[in-house]
C-alpha positions as CSV (number, residue, x, y, z in Angstrom):
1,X,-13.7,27.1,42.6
2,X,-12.0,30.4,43.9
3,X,-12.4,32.2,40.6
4,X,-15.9,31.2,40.4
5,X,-16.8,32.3,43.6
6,X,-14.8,35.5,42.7
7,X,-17.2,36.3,39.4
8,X,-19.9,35.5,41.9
9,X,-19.3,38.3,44.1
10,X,-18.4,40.4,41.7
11,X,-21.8,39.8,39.3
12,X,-23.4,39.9,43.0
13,X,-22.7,43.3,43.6
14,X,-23.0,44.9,40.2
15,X,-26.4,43.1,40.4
16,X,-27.1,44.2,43.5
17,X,-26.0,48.0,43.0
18,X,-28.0,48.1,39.7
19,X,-31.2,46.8,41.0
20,X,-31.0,49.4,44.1
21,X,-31.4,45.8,46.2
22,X,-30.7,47.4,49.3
23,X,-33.5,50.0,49.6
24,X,-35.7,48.5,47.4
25,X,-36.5,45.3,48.8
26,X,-38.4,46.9,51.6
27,X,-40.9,48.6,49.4
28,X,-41.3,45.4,47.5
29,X,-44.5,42.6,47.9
30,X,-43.4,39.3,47.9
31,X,-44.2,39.0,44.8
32,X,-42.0,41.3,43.5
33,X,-39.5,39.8,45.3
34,X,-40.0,36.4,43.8
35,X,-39.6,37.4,41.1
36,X,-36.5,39.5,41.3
37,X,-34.5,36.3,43.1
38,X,-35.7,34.5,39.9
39,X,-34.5,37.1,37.3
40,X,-30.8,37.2,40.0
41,X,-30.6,33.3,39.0
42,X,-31.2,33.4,35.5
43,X,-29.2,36.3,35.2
44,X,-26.1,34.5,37.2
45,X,-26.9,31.3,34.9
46,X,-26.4,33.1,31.7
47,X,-22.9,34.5,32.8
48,X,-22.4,31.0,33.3
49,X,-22.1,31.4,37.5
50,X,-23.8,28.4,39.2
51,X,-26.3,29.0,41.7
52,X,-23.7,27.6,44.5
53,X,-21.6,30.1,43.9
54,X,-24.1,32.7,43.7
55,X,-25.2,31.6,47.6
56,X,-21.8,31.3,48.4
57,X,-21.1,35.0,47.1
58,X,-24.2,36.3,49.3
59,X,-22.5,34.2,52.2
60,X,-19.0,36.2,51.4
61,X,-20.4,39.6,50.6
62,X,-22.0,42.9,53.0
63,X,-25.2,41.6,51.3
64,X,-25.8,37.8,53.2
65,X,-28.4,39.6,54.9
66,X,-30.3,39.4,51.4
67,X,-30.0,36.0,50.7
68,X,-32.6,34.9,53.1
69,X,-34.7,37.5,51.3
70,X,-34.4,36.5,47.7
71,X,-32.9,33.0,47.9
72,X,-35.1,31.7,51.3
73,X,-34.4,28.1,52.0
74,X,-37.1,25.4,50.8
């Protein structure tokens, strides 16, 4: 599952960096936020990256510190 986790990360960033995550989460409602961690899944789903791996790329990444932003725990 290396190479998955790999595309992961890598889809995780560009995601990240193209979406301006980092500063623009804290301007964001809720809401907004919702919905962006919904569009992140889909978006990972149709590159055909599972949502484990997704976590696990937030887990292996600068960015864990927005997973328990868009991807809190139920």
């Amino acid at each position: 599952m290396i190479l998955g986790r790999q595309r992961a990360e890598n889809f995780l960033v560009e995601w990240v960096e193209k979406y301006d995550l980092i500063q623009g989460c804290s301007g964001r409602d809720q809401t907004q936020i919702e919905q962006l961690a919904r569009r992140l899944i889909a978006d990972a789903e149709a590159e055909g990256i599972s949502e484990i791996d997704l976590t696990e790329a937030f887990n292996e990444t600068r960015y864990s510190a927005l997973a328990d932003l868009l991807m809190p725990k139920t």
